[in-house]
PAMI-971645 format. One record per residue (C-alpha): residue number from 1; residue in three letters; x negated, z negated, y negated. Coordinates in steps of 0.1 Angstrom, whole numbers, always signed. Example, Ala and Ser with C-alpha at 12.3 -4.5 7.8 and 13.67 -1.06 7.14 Angstrom:
<atoms>
+-----+-----+-------+-------+-------+
|   i |  aa |     X |     Z |     Y |
+-----+-----+-------+-------+-------+
|   1 | ALA |  -123 |   -78 |   +45 |
|   2 | SER |  -137 |   -71 |   +11 |
+-----+-----+-------+-------+-------+
</atoms>
This chain:
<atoms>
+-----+-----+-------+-------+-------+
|   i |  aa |     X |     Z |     Y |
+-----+-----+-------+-------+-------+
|   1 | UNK |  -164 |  -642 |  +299 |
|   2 | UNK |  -189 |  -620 |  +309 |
|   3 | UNK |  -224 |  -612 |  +289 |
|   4 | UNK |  -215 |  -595 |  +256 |
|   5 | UNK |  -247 |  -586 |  +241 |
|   6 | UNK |  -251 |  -584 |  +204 |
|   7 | UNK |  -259 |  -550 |  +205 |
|   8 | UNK |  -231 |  -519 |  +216 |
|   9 | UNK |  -243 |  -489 |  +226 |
|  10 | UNK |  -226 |  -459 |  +239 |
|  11 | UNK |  -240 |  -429 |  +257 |
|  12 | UNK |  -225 |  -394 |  +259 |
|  13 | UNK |  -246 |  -377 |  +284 |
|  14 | UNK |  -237 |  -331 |  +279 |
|  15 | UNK |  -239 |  -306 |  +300 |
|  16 | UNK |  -222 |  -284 |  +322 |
|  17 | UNK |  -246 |  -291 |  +355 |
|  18 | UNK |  -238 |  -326 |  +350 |
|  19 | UNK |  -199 |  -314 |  +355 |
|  20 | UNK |  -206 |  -287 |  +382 |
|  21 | UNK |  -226 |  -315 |  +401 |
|  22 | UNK |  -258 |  -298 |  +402 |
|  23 | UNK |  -276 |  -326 |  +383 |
|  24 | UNK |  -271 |  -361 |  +387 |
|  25 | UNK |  -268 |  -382 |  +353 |
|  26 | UNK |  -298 |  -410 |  +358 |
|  27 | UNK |  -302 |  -410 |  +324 |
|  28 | UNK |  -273 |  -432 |  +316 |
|  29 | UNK |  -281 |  -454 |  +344 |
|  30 | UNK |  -318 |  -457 |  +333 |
|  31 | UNK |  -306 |  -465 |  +295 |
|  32 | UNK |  -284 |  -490 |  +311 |
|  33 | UNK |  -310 |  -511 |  +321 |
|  34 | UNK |  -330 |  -504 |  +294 |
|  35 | UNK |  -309 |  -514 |  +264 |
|  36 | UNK |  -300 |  -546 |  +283 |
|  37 | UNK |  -335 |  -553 |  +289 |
|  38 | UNK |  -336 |  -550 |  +245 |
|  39 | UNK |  -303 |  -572 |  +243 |
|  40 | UNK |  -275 |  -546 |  +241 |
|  41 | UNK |  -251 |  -536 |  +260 |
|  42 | UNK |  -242 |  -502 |  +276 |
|  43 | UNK |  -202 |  -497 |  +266 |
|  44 | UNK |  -190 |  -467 |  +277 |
|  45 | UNK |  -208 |  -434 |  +289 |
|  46 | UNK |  -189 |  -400 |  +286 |
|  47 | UNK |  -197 |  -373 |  +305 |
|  48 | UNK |  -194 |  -340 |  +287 |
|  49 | UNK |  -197 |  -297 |  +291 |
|  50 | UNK |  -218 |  -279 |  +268 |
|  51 | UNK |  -188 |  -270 |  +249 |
|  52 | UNK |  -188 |  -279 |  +209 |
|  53 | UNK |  -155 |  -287 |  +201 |
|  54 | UNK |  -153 |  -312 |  +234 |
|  55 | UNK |  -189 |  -326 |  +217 |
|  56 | UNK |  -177 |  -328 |  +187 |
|  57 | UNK |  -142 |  -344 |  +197 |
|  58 | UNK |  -165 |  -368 |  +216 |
|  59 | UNK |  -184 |  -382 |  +188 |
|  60 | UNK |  -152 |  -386 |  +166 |
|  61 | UNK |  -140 |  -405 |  +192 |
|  62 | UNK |  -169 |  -429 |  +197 |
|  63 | UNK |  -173 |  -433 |  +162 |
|  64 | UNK |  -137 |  -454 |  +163 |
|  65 | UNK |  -148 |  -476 |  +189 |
|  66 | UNK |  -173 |  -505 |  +182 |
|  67 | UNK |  -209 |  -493 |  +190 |
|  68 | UNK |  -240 |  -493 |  +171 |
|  69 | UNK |  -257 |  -469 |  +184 |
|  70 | UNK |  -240 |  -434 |  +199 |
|  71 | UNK |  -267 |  -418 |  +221 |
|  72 | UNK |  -263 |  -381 |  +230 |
|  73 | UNK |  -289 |  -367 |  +261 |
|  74 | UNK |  -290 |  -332 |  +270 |
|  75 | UNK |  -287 |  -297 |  +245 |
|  76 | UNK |  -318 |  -296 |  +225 |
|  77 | UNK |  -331 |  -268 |  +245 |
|  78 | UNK |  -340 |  -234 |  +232 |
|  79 | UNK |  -307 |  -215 |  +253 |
|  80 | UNK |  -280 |  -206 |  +238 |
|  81 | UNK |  -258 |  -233 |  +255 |
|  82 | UNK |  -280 |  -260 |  +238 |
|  83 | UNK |  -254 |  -267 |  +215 |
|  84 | UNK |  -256 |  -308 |  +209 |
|  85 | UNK |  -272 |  -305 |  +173 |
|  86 | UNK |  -249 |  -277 |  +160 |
|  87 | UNK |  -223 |  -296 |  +170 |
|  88 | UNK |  -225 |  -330 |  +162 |
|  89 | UNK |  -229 |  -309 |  +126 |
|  90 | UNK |  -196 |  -295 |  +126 |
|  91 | UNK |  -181 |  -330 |  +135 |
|  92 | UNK |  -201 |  -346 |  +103 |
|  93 | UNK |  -196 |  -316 |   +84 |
|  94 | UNK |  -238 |  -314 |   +84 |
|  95 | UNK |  -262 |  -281 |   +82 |
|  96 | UNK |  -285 |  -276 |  +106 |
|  97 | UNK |  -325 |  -272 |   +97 |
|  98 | UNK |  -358 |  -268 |  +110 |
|  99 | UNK |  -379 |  -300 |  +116 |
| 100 | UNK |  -408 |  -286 |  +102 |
| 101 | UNK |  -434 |  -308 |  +124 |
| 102 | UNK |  -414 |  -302 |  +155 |
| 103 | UNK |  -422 |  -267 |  +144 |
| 104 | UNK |  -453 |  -265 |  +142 |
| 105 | UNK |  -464 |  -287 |  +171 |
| 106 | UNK |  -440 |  -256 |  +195 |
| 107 | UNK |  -465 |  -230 |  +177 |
| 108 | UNK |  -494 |  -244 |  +182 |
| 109 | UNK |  -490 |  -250 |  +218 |
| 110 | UNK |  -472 |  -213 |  +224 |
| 111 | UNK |  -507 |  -198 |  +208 |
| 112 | UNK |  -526 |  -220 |  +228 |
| 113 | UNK |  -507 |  -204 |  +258 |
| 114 | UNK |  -511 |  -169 |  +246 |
| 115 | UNK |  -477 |  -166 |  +233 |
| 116 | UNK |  -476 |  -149 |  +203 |
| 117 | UNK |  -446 |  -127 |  +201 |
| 118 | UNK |  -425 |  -141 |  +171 |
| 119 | UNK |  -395 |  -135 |  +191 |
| 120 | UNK |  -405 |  -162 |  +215 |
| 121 | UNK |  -415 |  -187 |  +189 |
| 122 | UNK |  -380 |  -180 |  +172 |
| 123 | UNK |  -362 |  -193 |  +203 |
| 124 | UNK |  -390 |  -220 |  +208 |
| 125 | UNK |  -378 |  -235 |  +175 |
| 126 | UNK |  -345 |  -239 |  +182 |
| 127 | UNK |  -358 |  -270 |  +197 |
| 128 | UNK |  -368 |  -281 |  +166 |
| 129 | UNK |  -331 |  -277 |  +151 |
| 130 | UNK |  -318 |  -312 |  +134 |
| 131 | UNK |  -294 |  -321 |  +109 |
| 132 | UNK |  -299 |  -324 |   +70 |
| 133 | UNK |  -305 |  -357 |   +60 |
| 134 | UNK |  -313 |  -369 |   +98 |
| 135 | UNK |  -344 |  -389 |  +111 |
| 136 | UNK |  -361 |  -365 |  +132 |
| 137 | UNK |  -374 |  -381 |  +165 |
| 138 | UNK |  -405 |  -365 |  +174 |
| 139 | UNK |  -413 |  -361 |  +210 |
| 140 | UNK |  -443 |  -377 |  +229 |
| 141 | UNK |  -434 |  -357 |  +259 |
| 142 | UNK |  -426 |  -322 |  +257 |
| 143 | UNK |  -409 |  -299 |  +229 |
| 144 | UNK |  -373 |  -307 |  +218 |
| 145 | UNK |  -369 |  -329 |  +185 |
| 146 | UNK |  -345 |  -357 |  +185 |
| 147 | UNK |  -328 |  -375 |  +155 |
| 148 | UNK |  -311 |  -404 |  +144 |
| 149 | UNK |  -283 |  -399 |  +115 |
| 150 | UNK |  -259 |  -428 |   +98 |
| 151 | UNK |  -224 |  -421 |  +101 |
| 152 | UNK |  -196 |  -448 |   +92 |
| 153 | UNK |  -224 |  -477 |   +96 |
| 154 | UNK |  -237 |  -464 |  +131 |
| 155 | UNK |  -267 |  -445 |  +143 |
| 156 | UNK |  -258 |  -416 |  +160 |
| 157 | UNK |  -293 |  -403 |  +180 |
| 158 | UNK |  -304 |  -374 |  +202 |
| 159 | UNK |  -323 |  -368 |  +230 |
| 160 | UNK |  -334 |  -340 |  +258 |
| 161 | UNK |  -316 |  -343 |  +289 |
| 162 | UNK |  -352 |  -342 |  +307 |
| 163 | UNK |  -356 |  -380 |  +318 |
| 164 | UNK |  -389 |  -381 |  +309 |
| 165 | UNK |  -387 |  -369 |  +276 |
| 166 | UNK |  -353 |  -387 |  +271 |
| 167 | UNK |  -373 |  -422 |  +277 |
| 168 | UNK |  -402 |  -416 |  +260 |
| 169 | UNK |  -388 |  -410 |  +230 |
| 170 | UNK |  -365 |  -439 |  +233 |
| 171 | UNK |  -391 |  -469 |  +240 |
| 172 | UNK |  -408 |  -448 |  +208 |
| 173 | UNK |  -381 |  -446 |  +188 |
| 174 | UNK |  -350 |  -458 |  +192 |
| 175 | UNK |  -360 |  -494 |  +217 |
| 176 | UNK |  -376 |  -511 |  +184 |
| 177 | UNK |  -340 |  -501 |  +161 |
| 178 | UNK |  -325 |  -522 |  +191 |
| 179 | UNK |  -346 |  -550 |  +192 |
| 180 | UNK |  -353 |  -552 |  +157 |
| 181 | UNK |  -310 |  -555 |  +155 |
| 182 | UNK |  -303 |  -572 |  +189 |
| 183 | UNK |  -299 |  -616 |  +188 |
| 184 | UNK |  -301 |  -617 |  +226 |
| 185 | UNK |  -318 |  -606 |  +259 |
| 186 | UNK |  -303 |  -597 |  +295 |
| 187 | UNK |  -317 |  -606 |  +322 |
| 188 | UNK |  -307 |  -594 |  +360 |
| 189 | UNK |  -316 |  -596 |  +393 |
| 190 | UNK |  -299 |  -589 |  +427 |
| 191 | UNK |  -301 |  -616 |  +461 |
| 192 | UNK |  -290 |  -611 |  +495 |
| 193 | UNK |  -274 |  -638 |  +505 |
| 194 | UNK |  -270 |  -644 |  +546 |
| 195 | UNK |  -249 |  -670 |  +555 |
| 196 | UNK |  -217 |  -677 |  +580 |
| 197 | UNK |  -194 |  -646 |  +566 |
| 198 | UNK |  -165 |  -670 |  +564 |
| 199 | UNK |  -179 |  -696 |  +540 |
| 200 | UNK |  -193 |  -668 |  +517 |
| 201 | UNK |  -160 |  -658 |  +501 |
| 202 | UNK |  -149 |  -695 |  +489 |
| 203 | UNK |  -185 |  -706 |  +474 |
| 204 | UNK |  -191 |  -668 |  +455 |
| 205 | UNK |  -155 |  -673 |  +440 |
| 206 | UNK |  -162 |  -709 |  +427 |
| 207 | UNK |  -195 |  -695 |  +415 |
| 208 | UNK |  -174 |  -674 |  +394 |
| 209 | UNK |  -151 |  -700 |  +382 |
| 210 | UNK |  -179 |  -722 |  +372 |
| 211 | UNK |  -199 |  -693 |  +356 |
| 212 | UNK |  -176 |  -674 |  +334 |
| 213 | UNK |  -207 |  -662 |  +307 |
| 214 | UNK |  -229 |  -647 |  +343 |
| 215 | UNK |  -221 |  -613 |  +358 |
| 216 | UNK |  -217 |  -624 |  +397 |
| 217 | UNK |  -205 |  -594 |  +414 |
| 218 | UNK |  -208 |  -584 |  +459 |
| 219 | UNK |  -217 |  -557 |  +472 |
| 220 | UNK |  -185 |  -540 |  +484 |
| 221 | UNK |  -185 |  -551 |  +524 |
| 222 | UNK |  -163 |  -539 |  +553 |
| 223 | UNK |  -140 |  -565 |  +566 |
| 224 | UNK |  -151 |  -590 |  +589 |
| 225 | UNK |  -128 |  -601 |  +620 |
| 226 | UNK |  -120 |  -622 |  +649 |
| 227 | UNK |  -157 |  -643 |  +659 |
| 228 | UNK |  -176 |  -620 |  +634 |
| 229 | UNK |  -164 |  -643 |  +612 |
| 230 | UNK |  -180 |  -673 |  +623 |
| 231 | UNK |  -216 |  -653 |  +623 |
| 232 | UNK |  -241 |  -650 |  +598 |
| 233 | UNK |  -237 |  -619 |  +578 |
| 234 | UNK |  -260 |  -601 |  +545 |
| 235 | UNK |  -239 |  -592 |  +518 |
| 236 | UNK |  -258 |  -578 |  +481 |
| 237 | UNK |  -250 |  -600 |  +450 |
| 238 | UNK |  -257 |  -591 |  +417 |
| 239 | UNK |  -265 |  -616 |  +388 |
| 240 | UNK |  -269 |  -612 |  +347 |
| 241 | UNK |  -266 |  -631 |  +321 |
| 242 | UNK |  -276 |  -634 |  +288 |
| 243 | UNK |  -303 |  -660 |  +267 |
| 244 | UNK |  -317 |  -661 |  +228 |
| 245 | UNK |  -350 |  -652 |  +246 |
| 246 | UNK |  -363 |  -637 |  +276 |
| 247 | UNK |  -375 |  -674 |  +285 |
| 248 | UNK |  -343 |  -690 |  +277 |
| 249 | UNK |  -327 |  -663 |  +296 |
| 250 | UNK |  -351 |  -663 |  +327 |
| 251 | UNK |  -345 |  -706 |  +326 |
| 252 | UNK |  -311 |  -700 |  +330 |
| 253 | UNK |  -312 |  -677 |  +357 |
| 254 | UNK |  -335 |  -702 |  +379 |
| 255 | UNK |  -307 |  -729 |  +370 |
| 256 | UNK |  -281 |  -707 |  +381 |
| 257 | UNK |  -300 |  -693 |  +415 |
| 258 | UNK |  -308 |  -728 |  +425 |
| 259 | UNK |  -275 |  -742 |  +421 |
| 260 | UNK |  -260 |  -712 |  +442 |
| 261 | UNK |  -294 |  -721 |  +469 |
| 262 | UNK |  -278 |  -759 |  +467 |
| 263 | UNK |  -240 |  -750 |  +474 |
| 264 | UNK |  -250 |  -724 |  +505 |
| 265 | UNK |  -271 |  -755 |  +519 |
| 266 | UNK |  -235 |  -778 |  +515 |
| 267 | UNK |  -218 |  -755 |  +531 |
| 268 | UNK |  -232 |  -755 |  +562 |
| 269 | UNK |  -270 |  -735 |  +556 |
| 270 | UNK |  -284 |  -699 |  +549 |
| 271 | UNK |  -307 |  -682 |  +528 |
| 272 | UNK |  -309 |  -663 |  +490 |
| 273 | UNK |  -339 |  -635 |  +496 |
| 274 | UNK |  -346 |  -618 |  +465 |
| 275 | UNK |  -343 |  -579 |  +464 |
| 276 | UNK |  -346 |  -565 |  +423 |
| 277 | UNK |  -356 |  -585 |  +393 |
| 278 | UNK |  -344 |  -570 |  +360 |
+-----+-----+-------+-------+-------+
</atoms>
């Protein structure tokens, strides 16, 4: 079994330059991390268009499944393709408002700019659109106003697609509803191992076998033949695993490591050199 986590979470990351390949989607990577880091674990990440009906569909779907917390990043911009709030409030059958401090902080900073044509402050505030009876997220960053709303026991929450806004209003918002819910911690790091390629294979499967609760997973390699296979190659492993605490959890992971250390000595000799902590 691998690491469960005792939090789900699921991401839905929007927008059509994430489809056309123009942007590339390191927000769901970085949330990856960062919810394991808090004891939950990343369940599925959906990758949408900025296209409400295919949003909305979205949501209804991940509201079936078995996450706490649905996170939506991208469309709370002021264009008219920043849809994510309006239609998240069709699927809930939710109005849309204006967060009235999001508001006022985009006013303040247009006059301080010398914008003061009401036209321009009218699409400025569409980044301060959230839905009636929400949790607005305000943002320690930029502009754009998140939220958090309950839906069928789950917390369904927005951010910008703009990484840096996206986590700084997670670690201010959203990281303490995960901690303050989660039982567990992650922790990860990844080894290259270098060692005879032909004994690698037989001591990383029993590693497996006698770690079913750990995350051991190679590097995909090319094949090896002929005398190669009697030299010392490098190959990438990655380890998590899971612990009450980040102690327990770090423990366990100096167990494991050392046991693997032990096994490459038995086998004939090589070397673990660490290359990412969690």
């Amino acid at each position: 079994m691998k690491p469960t986590g005792s939090v789900n979470v699921e991401v839905i990351a929007t927008g059509d330059e994430l489809l056309y390949g123009r942007i590339l989607d390191t927000n769901s990577h970085w949330i990856a991390q960062r919810v394991g880091e808090l004891g939950a674990k990343l369940r599925r990440v959906t990758m949408i268009g900025d296209e409400p009906d295919v949003i909305a569909s979205a949501l209804h779907d991940a509201l079936k499944r078995d996450a706490h917390f649905i996170l939506f990043t991208g469309g709370l911009g002021p264009s008219e393709d920043d849809l994510t709030v309006d239609s998240i409030g069709a699927a809930l059958g939710r109005g849309t408002v204006i967060d009235a401090a999001g508001a006022r902080k985009i006013r303040e900073v247009y006059e301080k700019r010398g914008i003061t044509d009401e036209a321009a402050f009218k699409r400025g505030e569409r980044m301060a659109r959230v839905l009636e009876g929400s949790e607005p997220l305000q943002n320690p960053v930029g502009f754009a106003v998140g939220m958090c709303v309950e839906e069928a026991g789950k917390r369904i929450c927005t951010f910008p697609g703009v990484p840096a806004e996206m986590k700084g209003m997670f670690d201010a918002h959203v990281a303490p509803m995960i901690q303050g819910r989660a039982t567990s911690v992650f922790t990860a790091r990844t080894y290259n191992v270098s060692m005879v390629w032909m004994d690698f294979f037989p001591l990383y499967t029993q590693m497996q076998l006698d770690y079913p609760d750990v995350y051991i997973k190679n590097a995909a390699t090319p094949p090896v033949e002929g005398e190669d296979r009697s030299k010392v190659h490098t190959i990438k492993v990655d380890f998590v695993l899971e612990g009450k605490t980040h102690e327990e959890a770090e423990a366990k992971m100096d167990a494991l490591i050392g046991d693997y250390v032990s096994r490459i000595e038995a086998a004939g000799g090589g070397r673990m050199d660490l290359t990412s902590p969690s």
